[in-house]
N, C-alpha and C positions, 0 to 999 in steps of 0.2 A: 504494500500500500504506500503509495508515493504520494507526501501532500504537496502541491502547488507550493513556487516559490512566496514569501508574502514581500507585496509592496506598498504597507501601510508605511508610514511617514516615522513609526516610531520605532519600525524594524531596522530605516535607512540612518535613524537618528541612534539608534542605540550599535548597530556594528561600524558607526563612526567614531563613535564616542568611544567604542573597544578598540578600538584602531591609534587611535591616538592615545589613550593611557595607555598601550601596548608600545609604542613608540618612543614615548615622554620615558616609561618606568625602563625599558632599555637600556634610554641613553642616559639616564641616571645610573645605571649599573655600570653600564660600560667607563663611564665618567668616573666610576668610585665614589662620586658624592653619596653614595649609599652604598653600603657595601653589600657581597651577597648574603655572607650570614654574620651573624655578630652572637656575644656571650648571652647577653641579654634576651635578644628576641629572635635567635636560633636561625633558622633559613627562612620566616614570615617574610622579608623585607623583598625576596626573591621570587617569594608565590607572590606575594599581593602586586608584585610589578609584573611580575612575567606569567606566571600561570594561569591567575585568576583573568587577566584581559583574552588569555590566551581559550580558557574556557569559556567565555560568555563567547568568542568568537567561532567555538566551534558549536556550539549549541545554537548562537542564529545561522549558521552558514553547515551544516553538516559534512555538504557534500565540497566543500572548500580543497580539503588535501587531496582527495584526487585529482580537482582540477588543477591545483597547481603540480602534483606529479605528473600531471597529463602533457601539462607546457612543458614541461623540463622535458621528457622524453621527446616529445616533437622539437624543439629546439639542439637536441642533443642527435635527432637522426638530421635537422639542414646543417649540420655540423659539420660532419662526414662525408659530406656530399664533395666531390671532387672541384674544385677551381677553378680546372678548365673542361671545358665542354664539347 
């Protein structure tokens, strides 16, 4: 049973909003302004930046990692494609 994609305003507004605290909590990690885990509050600072965006964005998007497995393979065979013709 396959439901239809949804394109209410608060599906496009909410896997935006995952998108960007997924991006923002990144680059704070990557930046070390936050570090991943610390004594105090253990690896939290790593899920709430990376995980948890990262689940809210597979739970509105489901079927996401396939499609982007699916580009990488199709970009991976015009890869290999010979140069000259």
């Amino acid at each position: 049973m396959r439901m239809p994609p949804s394109t209410s305003p608060h599906h496009s507004y909410l896997l935006g909003a995952s998108l960007v605290w997924l991006l923002g909590g990144g680059s704070l990690l990557l930046s070390t302004l936050v570090p991943f885990h610390t004594t105090l509050l253990g690896w939290a600072p790593a899920f709430w930046l990376l995980g948890a965006p990262l689940i809210v964005l597979l739970a509105l998007e489901p079927s996401l990692p396939r499609q982007l497995v699916a580009q990488r393979r199709a970009r991976r065979r015009t890869r290999h494609d010979p140069i000259w013709h």
